[in-house]
C-alpha positions, -999 to 999 in steps of 0.1 A, spaced: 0 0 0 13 35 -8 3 70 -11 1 91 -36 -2 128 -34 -20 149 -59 -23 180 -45 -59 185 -61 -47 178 -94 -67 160 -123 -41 134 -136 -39 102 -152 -25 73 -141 -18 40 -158 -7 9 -142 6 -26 -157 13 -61 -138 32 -84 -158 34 -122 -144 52 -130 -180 85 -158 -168 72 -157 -130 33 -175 -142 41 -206 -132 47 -190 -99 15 -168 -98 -15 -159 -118 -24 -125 -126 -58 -131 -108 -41 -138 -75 -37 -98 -76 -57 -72 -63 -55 -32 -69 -75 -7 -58 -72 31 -60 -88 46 -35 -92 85 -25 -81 95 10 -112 117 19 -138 88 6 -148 57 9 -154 41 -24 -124 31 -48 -116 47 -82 -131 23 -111 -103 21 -140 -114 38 -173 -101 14 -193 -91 -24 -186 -70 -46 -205 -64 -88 -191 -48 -118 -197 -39 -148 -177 -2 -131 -174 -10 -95 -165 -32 -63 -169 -32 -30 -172 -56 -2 -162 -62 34 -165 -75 58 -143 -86 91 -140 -73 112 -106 -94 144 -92 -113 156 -67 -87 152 -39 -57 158 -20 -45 124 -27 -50 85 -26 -43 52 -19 -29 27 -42 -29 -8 -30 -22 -43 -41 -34 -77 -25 -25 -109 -26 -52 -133 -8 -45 -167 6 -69 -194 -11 -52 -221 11 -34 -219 49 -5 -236 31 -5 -214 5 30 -190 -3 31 -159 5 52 -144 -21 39 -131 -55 64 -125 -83 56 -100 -104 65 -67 -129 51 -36 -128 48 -3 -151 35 29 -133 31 59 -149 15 91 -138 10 124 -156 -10 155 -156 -43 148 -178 -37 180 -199 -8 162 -216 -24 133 -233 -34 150 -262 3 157 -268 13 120 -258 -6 113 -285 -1 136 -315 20 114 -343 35 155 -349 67 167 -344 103 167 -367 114 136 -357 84 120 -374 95 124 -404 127 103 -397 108 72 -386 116 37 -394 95 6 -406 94 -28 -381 115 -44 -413 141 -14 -409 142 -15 -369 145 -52 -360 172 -75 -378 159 -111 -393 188 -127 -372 211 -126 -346 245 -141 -347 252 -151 -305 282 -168 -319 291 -190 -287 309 -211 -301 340 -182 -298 338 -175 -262 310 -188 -238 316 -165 -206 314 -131 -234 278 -116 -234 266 -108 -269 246 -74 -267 225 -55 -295 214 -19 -287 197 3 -304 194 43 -302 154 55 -297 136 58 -324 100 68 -339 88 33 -352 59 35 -375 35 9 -382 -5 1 -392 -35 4 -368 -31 -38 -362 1 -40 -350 29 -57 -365 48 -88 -361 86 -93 -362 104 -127 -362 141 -124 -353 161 -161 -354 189 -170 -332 204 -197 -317 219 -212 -281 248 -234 -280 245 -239 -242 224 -230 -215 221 -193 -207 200 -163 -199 180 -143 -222 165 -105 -215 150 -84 -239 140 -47 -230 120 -26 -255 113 10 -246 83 26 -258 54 51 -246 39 26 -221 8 49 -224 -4 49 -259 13 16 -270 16 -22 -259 46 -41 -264 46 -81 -265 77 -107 -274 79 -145 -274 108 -170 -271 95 -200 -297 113 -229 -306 125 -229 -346 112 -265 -348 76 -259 -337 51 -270 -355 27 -244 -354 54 -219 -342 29 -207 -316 41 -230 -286 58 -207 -266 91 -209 -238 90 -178 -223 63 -151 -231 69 -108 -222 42 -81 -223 
């Protein structure tokens, strides 16, 4: 539970919980959150809702106070039951005057925007075979990414000699956009059996 202090301003707030690698630990359900105002009794309802079995996110609209509560729950279904919950989470607050500009496509660097095709390679070389204990790393600077109203979808080979840790970070306007990557093995036959899943 934590506070958060709005000094009477209207903002917006949206929140994501990710189970993603942890939801054979936990399930997005096992979590509650409520928003609640310090000077009334009843919780803030979410404008908007999004679910799945490995997370949610939810947006909501802050006024009429001084400040509020935000609180997550976990509830014990059995005595034996853990008490731990692994899990991610996205925050972001901003005044609500500035959503209109968080989403206008306008601006110079527009123009210099890329296509999915031009932003994401088709493979990556890990190249273990050279040296095991050296971490292969591809960056890239931020940049406008362009793309139709459905989305788009991206599939970037690469292959693991031995045993070893994967993280992938994308960076991106966690307020207008939704971000989603899957680990599949090449030889699956309907290449939609997943190992690890990321939202």
């Amino acid at each position: 539970k934590m506070f958060l202090g709005t000094n009477g301003r209207k903002l917006q707030m949206k929140v994501g919980v990710i189970m993603a690698g942890y939801a054979r630990l936990s399930l997005a359900s096992s979590l509650t959150f409520t928003v609640q105002p310090t000077d009334q009794n009843k919780v803030v309802d979410p404008l908007e809702t999004w679910n799945s079995e490995e997370g949610w996110e939810r947006v909501y609209i802050l006024e009429g106070s001084s400040g509020v509560w935000i609180s997550f729950h976990h509830s014990h279904r059995e005595r034996g039951e853990s008490a731990c919950l692994h899990f991610g989470l996205e925050l972001e607050i901003h005044p609500y005057e500035d959503a209109a500009k968080m989403i206008d496509c306008g601006g110079p660097l527009v123009g210099r925007s890329l296509d999915p095709q031009e932003m994401f390679p088709d493979s990556l070389d890990v190249n273990q075979a050279e040296d095991e204990s050296k971490p292969f790393r591809l960056a890239k600077p931020l940049t406008f990414l362009k793309q139709v109203q459905r989305g788009f979808l991206k599939k970037i080979s690469f292959s693991l000699r031995i045993t070893s840790w994967v993280g992938v970070e994308v960076g991106y306007n966690f307020f207008t956009s939704h971000a989603e990557m899957d680990i599949v093995r090449a030889e699956s036959p309907s290449g939609n059996t997943a190992i690890a899943t990321s939202e």
